[in-house]
C-alpha positions in Angstrom: -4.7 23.0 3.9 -1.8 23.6 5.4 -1.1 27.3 6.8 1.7 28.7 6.4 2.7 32.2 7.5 4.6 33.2 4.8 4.6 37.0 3.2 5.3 37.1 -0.4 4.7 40.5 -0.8 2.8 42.5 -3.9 6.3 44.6 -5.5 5.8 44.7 -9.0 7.2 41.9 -10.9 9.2 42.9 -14.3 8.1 41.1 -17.5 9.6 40.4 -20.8 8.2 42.5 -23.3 6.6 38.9 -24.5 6.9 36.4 -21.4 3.6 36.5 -20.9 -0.3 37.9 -21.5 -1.2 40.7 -19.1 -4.8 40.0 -19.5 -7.0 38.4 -15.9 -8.4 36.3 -18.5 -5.3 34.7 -19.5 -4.2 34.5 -15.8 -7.4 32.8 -15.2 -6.5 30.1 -17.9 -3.2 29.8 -16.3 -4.8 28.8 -12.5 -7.5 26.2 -14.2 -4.2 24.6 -15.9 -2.7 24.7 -12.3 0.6 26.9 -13.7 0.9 28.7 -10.6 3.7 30.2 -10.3 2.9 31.6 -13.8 -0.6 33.2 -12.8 1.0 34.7 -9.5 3.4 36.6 -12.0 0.5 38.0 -14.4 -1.6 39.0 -11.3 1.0 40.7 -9.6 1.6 42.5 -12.7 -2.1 43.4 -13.0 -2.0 44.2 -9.3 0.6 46.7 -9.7 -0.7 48.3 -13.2 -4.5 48.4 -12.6 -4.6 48.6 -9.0 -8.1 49.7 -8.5 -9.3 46.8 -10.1 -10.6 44.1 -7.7 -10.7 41.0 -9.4 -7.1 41.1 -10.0 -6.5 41.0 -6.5 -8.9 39.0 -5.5 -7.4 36.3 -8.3 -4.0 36.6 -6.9 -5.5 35.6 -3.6 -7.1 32.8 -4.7 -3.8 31.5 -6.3 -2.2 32.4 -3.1 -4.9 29.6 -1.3 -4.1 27.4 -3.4 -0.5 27.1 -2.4 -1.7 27.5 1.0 -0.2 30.7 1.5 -3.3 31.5 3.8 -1.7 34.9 5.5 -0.6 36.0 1.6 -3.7 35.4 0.1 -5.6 37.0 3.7 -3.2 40.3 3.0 -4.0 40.8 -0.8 -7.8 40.4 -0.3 -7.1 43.2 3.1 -5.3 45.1 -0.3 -8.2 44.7 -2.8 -11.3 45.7 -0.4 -9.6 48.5 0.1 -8.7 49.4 -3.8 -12.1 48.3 -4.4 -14.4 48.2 -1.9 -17.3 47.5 -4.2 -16.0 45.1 -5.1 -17.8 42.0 -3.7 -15.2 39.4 -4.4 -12.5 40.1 -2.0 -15.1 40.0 1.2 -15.3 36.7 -0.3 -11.5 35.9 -0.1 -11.5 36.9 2.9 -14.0 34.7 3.9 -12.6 31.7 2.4 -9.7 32.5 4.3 -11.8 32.7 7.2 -12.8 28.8 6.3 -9.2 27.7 5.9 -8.4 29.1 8.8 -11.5 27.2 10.5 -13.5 30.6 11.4 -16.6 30.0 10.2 -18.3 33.5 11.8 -15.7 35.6 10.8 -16.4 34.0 6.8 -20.1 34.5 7.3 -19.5 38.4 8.5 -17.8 38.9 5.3 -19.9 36.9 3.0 -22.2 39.2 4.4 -20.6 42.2 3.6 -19.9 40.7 0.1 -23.8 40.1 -0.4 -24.5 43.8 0.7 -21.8 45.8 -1.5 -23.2 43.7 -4.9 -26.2 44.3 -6.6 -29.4 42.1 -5.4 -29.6 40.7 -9.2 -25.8 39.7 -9.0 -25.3 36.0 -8.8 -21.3 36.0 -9.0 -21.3 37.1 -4.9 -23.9 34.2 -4.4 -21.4 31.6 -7.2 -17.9 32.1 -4.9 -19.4 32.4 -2.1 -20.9 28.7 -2.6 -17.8 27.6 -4.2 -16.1 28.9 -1.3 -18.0 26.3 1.1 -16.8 22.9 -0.8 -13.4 24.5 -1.8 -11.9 23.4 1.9 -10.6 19.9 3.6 -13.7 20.0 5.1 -16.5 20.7 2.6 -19.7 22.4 4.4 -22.4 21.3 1.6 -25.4 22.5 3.7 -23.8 26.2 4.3 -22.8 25.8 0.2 -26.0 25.1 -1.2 -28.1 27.9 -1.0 -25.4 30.1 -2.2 -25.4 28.0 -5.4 -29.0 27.7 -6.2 -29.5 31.5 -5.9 -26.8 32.1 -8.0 -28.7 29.4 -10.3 -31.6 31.0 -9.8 -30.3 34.7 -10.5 -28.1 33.8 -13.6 -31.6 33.0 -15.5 -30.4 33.3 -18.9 -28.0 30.5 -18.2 -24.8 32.1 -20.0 -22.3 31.4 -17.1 -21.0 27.7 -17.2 -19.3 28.1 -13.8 -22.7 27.7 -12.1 -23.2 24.5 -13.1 -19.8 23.8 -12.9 -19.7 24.3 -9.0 -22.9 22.6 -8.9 -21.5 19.6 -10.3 -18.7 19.5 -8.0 -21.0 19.7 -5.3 -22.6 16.9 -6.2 -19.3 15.0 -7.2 -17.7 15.9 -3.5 -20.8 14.1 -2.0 -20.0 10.7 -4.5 -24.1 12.0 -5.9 -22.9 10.8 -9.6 -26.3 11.6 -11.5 -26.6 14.9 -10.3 -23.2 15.8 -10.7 -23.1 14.3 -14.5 -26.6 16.3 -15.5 -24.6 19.7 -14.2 -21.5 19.0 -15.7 -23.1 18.3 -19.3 -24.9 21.5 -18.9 -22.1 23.5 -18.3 -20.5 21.9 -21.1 -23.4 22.6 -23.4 -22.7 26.2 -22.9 -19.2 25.9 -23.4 -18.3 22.5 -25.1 -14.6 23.7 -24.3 -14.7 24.1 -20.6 -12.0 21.6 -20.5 -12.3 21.4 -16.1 -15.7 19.9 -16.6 -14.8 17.4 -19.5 -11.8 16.3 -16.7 -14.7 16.3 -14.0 -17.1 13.9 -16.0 -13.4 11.9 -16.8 -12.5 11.5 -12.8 -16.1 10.6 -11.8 -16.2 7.8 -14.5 -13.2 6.7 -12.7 -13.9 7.1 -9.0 -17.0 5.0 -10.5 -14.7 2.0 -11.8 -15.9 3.0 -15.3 -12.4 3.0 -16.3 -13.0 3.0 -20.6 -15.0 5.7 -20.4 -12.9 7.6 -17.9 -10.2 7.1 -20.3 -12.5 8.3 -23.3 -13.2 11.7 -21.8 -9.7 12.3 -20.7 -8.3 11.7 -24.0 -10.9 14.3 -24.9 -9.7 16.8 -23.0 -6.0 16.0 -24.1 -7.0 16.5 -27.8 -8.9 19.8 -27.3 -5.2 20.7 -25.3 -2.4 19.2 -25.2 -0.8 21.4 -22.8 -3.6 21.2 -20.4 -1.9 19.7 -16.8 -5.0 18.5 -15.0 -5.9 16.2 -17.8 -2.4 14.6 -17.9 -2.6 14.0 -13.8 -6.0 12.7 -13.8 -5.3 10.3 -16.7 -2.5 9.1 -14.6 -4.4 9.1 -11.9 -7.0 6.4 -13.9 -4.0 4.3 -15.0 -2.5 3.5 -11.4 -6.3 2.5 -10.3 -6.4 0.5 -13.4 -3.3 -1.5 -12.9 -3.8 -2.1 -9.4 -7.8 -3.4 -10.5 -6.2 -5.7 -13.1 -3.0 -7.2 -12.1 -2.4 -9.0 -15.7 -1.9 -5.4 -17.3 -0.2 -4.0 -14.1 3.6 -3.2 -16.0 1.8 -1.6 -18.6 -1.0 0.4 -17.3 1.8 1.8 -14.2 3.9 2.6 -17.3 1.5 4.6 -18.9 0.6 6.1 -15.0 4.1 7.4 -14.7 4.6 8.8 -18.1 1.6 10.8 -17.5 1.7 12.3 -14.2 5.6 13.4 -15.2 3.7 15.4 -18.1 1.3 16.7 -15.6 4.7 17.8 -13.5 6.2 19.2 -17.0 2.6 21.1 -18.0 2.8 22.7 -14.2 5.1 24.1 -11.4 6.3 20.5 -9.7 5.3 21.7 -6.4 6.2 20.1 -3.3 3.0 18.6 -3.4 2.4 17.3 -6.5 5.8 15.4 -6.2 5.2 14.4 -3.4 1.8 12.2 -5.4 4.7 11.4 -8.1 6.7 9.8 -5.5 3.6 8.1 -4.3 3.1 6.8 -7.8 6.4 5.5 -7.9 6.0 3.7 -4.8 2.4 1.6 -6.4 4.6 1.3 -9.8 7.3 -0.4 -7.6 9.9 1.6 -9.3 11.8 1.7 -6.3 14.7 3.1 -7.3 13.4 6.3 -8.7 11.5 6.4 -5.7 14.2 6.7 -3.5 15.9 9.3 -5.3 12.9 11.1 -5.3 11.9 11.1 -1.9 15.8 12.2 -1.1 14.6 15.6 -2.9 11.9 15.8 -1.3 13.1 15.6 2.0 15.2 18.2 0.7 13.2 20.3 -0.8 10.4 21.1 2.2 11.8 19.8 5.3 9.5 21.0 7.4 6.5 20.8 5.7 4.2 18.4 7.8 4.1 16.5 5.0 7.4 15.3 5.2 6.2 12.5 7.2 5.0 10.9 4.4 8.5 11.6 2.7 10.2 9.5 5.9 8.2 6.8 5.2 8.8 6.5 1.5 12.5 6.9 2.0 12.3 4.0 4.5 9.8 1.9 2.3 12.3 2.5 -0.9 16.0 2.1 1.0 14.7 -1.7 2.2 13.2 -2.6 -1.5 16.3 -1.3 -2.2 18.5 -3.5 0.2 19.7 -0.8 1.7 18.6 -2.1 5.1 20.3 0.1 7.6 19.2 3.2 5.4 15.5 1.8 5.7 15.8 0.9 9.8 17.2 4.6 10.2 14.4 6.3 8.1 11.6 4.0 9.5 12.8 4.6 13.3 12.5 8.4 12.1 9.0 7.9 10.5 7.9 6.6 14.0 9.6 9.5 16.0 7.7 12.1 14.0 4.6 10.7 13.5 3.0 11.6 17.3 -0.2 10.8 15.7 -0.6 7.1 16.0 -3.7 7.2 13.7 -1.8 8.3 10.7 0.6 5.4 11.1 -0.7 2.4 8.7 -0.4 -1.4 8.7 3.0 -0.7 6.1 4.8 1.1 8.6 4.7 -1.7 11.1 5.7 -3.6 8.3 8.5 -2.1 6.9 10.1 -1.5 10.2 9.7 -4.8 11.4 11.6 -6.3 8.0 14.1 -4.0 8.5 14.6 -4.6 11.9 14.5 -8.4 10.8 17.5 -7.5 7.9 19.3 -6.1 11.2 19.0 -9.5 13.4 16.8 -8.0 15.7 14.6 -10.6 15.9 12.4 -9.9 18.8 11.8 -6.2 17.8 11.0 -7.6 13.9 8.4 -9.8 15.9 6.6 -7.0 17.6 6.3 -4.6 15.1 5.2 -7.2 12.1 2.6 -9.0 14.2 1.4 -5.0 14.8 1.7 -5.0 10.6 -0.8 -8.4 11.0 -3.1 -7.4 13.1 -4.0 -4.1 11.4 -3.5 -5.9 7.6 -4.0 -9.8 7.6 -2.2 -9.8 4.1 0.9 -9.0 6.1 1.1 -12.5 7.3 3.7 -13.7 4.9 6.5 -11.3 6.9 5.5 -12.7 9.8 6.7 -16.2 8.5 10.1 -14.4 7.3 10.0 -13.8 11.1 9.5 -17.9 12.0 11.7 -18.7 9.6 14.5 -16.6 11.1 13.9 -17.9 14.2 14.1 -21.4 12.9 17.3 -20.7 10.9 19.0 -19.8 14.0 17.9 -22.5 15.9 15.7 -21.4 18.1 12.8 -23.8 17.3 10.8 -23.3 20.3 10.2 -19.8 19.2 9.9 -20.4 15.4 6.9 -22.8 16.5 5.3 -19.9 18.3 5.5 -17.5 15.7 4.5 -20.0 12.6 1.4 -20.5 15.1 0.2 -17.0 15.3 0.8 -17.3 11.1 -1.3 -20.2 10.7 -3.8 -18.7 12.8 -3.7 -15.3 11.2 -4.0 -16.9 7.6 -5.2 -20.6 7.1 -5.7 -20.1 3.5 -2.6 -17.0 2.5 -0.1 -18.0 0.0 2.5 -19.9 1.3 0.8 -21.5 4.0 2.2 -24.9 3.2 5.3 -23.8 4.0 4.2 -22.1 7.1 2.6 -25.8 8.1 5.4 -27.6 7.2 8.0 -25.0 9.3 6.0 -25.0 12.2 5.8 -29.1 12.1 9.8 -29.1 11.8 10.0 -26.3 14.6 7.9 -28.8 16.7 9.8 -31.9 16.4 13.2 -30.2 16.8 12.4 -28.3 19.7 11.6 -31.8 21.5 14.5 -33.4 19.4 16.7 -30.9 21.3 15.2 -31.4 24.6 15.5 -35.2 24.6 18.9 -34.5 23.4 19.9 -32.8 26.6 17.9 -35.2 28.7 15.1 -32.7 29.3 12.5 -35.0 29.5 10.1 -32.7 27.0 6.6 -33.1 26.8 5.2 -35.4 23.8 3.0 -33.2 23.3 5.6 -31.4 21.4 5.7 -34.6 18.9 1.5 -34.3 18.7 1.7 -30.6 17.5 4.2 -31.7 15.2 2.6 -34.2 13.4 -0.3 -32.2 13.0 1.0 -29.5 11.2 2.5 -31.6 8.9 0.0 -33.8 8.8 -1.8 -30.7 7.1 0.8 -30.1 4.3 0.1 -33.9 3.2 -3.5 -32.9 3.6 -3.5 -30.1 1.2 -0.7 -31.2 -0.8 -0.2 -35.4 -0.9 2.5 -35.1 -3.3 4.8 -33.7 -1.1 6.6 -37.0 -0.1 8.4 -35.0 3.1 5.4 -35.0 4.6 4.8 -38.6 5.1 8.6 -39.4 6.1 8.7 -36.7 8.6 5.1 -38.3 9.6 7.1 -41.4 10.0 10.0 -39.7 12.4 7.6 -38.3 14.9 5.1 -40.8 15.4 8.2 -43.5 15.7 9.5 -40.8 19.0 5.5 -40.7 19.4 5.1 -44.8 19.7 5.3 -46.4 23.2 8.9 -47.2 23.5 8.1 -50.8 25.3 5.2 -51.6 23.8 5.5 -50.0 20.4 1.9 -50.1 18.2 3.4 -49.4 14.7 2.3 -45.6 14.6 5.1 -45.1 11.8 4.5 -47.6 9.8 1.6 -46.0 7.5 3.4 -43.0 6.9 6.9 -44.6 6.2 4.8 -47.0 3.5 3.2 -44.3 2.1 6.7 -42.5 2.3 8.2 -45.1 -0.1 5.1 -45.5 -2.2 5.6 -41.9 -3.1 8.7 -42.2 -4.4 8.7 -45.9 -5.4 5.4 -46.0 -7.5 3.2 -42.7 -7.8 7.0 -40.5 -8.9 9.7 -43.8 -9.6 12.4 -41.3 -10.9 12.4 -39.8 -7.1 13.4 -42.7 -5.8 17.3 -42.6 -6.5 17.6 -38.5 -5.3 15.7 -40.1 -2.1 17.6 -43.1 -1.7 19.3 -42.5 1.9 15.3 -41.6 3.1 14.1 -44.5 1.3 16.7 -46.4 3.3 15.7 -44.7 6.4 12.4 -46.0 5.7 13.0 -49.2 5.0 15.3 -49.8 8.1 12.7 -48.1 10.8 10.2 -50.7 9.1 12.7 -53.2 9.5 13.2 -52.5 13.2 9.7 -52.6 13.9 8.5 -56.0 12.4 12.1 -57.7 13.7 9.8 -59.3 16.4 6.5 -59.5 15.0 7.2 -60.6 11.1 10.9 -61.5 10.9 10.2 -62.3 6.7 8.8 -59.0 6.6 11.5 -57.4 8.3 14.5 -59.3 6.3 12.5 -57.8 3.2 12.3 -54.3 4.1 16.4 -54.8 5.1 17.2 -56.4 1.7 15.6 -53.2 0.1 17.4 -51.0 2.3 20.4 -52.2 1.2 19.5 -51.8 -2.6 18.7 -48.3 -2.0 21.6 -47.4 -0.4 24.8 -49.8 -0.2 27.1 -47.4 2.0 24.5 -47.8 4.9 25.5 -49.7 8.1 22.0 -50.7 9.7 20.6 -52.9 7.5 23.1 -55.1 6.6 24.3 -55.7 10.6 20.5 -56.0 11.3 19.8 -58.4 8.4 22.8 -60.8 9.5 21.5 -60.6 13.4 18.2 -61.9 11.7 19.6 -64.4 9.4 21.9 -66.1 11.6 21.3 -69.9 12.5 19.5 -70.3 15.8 22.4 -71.3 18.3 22.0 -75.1 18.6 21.5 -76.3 22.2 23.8 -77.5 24.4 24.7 -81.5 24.6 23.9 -82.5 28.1 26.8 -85.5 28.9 25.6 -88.7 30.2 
C-alpha cells in the first residue's frame, strides 16, 4: 500500500434526512461492496453521534487503509482507544497500521494489548488480528495462523462465518485451493448469502483456469445482488483471462470484460485505482482509443501518485497504436525518466519506445531499444524486422543484413520469418551489388550469405518463384568469371519451370524475369551448346519482344561463319 500522509479529519458530516442508513451494519455492507466513500460518510456520522462506541471508529479506520490513508486511519484508531479503551479492535488497527507501515514489533505490542483488554473466551481479538497478517502486500501467513485457528477454536458453536471466511483466504493467498474451497463452503453454509465468499470460490475457479465454473458462481453472486461491485470486477476480471486463453472468442469475451468492470466502476467510487485496472483492461481489449483518453484523466487525476508510472506508459503505448507517434516518443521518453527502477520496466517498454523512435527516423536508437524489447520477450522479434526493413528501405543494406541476422537468430520459426530470410538475402546481394558498383572489390562472401538465406525461403516455401530467380542472380556474380561452372543455371530452370509449368498463368506478369532467365541461360551455353543457347534466345524473345539482348545475341549466333580468305596464285 501506498502511504500517504494525508489528514481527512473526523468533523461531523451532515446527512440527508434519507441519504443514507446510520446503522455500522449497513456501513459494514457498504465496505464489503467496496462503496467507500459512502461507508466513510456513515462512519463519520457514527463517529460523531455515538462516540464512545469503538467499532465505529475502528471501522472508519479500516476504510481509511483501504484507501491507503495510513496516517488517517493510524489517527482514528489513536481516537477510538481512547473513546474505548476496552475496546480490543482499535489496538488492532493500530497494529495493522503498524504492518502497512512495515513495523512489525510495534503491531505485535498492540496485538498484545488488544489480546489483554478482551475477554480470554473472545475470538473476534484472535479473528482481526489474523486477518490483519494476510491483509498487507506482504502477507505474513506463519504470524497469521495461530491467530485464526484460536479464533476457530474459541468460536465453538461455529455462528461466525468470518472465521472461515479468513481462513479461506488464507488458504487462497497461498494458491492451497482445497483448503481454501472446504472453508469457504463452510462459511457459506452458515450464511448461504455471504456474497464475498461466493465471489471467493468464483476467483479461485478462475485463478485455476476453471473458467465455466468461475463464471457459474459469479453469476450467482450477481443474482443474489445486482448491485454488488466486487462481483461485477471479478466477472470482468474472468472474461479478459478468458479471451486472452481463447483467441477465437477474444472480441467477444473482451466485450463482455469491459462492460463489466465499467459496472463494477458504476456500483463503486472509480478510484484512482480501480481506473487505473479499467485502463489496463482497455489496453488487453486493444481499445486503444478509449484508452488513451483514459489514461489522459488519469494522469490528471493523481499526478503524483507513484502509480502514475504505469499511467506514462499507457499514454505512450495508446498515442503510438494511435499514430500519434510524437505523442507516444514524448510519453515513452517520460516513462523511462521516471521509472529509476529498472526492474519494473518490462519487455513492452523497450518495445514501444523503440517503434516510436523507429516512426521518428531514428533508426539506430529504434535498434537499441527493440533488440532490448527481444532479448527480454523473443515474441518481440517481428519489430525488430520493422527495424531491418527500415534500414533496407533507406538503402542501407549492409545494416539491414545485420539486423535481419540477429532476427533470424532470435526466431527461426516466428511468423513472418520468410520474409525476414528473404530481406536479409536481398540485403546481402545489394550490399555487394553496391560495392562492386563502386569498384570496392567486396568480399563474395557477401553473395554466399545471400544465397543462403534465400536459399531458405525456397526451402520452406518452393512456391515462391523469387526465390529461385534471385538464386539465379547471385550464384551467376558467385560463378568463376573465366571459367564459369553453370552455378545459375538450376535455379534460373527451376525459375521458369515455376512459372512456365507448375503456375502457367504467372508466366505473362513475369515475362521480363522469364526473359532475364532465358537470356542469362543463353549467355552461358553460347560456348558450350550453341542449339541450346539459340533456344533459350528464341524464348526470350517470345516472352518479352521489347528486349534488346536476345535478339542482338541470337543474330551474333546465327550468323554464317566468315568464309576464308582466297589465297591468289
Amino acid at each position: 500500500m501506498t502511504k500517504k500522509a494525508i489528514t481527512l479529519g473526523l468533523g461531523l458530516v451532515v446527512m440527508g434526512s434519507a441519504s443514507f442508513a446510520q446503522s455500522l451494519s449497513d456501513a459494514k455492507k457498504a465496505i464489503d461492496a467496496e462503496q467507500y466513500q459512502k461507508a466513510t460518510s456513515m462512519l463519520k456520522t457514527l463517529v460523531s453521534s455515538q462516540a464512545t462506541k469503538g467499532e465505529n471508529y475502528y471501522s472508519l479506520g479500516e476504510v481509511y487503509l483501504k484507501m491507503d490513508y495510513v496516517d488517517s486511519a493510524r489517527a482514528v484508531f489513536t481516537k477510538g482507544v481512547t473513546a474505548d479503551p476496552k475496546n480490543s479492535l482499535n489496538y488492532i488497527g493500530l497494529g495493522e497500521a503498524d504492518l502497512v507501515s512495515n513495523n512489525p514489533t510495534s503491531a505485535k505490542t498492540n496485538f498484545a494489548k488488544a489480546v489483554e483488554v478482551s475477554s480470554k473466551k473472545d475470538y473476534i481479538p484472535q479473528l482481526y488480528i489474523g486477518k490483519a497478517y494476510i491483509a498487507t502486500d506482504k502477507p505474513d501467513f506463519e504470524s497469521a495462523l495461530p491467530y485464526l485457528q484460536k479464533a476457530d477454536e474459541l468460536d465453538d458453536k461455529d455462528k461466525d462465518a468470518e472465521t472461515f471466511l479468513a481462513l479461506g483466504d488464507f488458504y487462497a493467498l497461498q494458491k492451497k485451493n482445497s483448503e481454501a474451497l472446504q472453508n469457504y463452503m463452510r462459511a457459506l453454509n452458515i450464511n448461504e448469502n455471504l456474497l464475498r465468499g461466493t465471489v471467493q470460490i468464483g476467483r479461485m475457479y478462475k485463478e485455476s483456469r476453471a473458467f465455466p465454473e468461475s463464471e457459474e458462481r459469479l453469476k450467482e453472486a450477481i443474482s443474489k445482488d445486482a448491485n454488488y461491485g466486487p462481483a461485477y470486477r471479478e466477472i470482468a476480471e474472468l472474461y479478459m483471462q478468458w479471451a486472452i486463453q481463447l483467441p477465437n472468442e477474444f472480441a467477444a469475451k473482451s466485450a463482455q470484460a469491459l462492460e463489466n468492470y465499467k459496472k463494477y466502476l458504476d456500483l463503486t467510487d472509480k478510484s484512482y485505482e480501480s481506473r487505473l485496472r479499467y485502463a489496463q483492461f482497455l489496453f488487453y481489449a486493444k481499445d486503444f482509443k478509449t484508452l488513451e483518453q483514459e489514461s489522459a484523466a488519469l494522469a490528471a487525476m493523481s499526478p503524483n501518485d507513484p502509480k502514475n508510472l504505469v499511467v506514462s506508459r499507457l499514454r505512450g503505448y495508446s498515442a503510438f497504436e494511435n499514430k500519434n507517434f510524437p505523442q507516444s516518443l514524448q510519453y515513452m521518453n517520460d516513462f523511462f525518466a521516471k521509472a529509476k527502477d529498472t526492474s519494473r520496466i518490462v519487455a513492452s517498454d523497450y518495445l514501444y519506445l523503440g517503434r516510436a523512435q523507429l516512426a521518428a527516423g531514428n533508426d539506430s536508437l529504434a535498434l537499441i531499444n527493440i533488440t532490448k524489447a527481444v532479448e527480454k520477450d523473443s515474441t518481440n522479434v517481428e519489430a525488430l524486422a520493422d527495424v531491418a526493413k527500415a534500414y533496407f528501405d533507406a538503402k542501407k543494406y549492409a545494416k539491414s543484413a545485420q539486423v535481419y541476422d540477429k532476427v533470424i537468430k532470435a526466431g527461426p520459426n516466428a511468423k513472418g520469418v520468410l520474409y525476414s530470410y528473404f530481406y536479409n538475402g536481398l540485403a546481402y546481394y545489394f550490399d555487394y551489388a553496391n560495392q562492386y558498383s563502386a569498384k570496392l572489390n567486396p568480399s563474395k562472401d557477401l553473395l554466399v550469405k545471400a544465397d543462403s538465406s534465400i536459399a531458405k525461403v525456397a526451402q520452406l516455401a518452393p512456391e515462391t518463384a523469387d526465390a529461385y530467380l534471385y538464386r539465379g542472380r547471385i550464384n551467376n556474380l558467385l560463378d568463376d568469371e573465366a571459367n564459369p561452372k553453370g552455378l545459375l543455371v538450376p535455379h534460373y530452370e527451376m525459375f521458369i519451370k515455376k512459372v512456365t509449368v507448375d503456375k502457367p498463368d504467372l508466366a505473362a506478369a513475369n515475362a521480363k524475369k522469364l526473359s532475364e532467365a532465358y537470356d542469362n541461360l543463353a549467355g552461358f551455353y553460347a560456348t558450350s551448346d550453341k542449339a541450346k543457347a539459340i533456344d533459350y534466345l528464341n524464348k526470350s524473345i517470345a516472352a518479352n519482344p521489347a528486349g534488346t539482348f536476345a535478339p542482338v545475341k541470337l543474330k551474333e549466333l546465327t550468323a554464317p561463319a566468315p568464309k576464308a580468305p582466297v589465297k591468289k596464285k
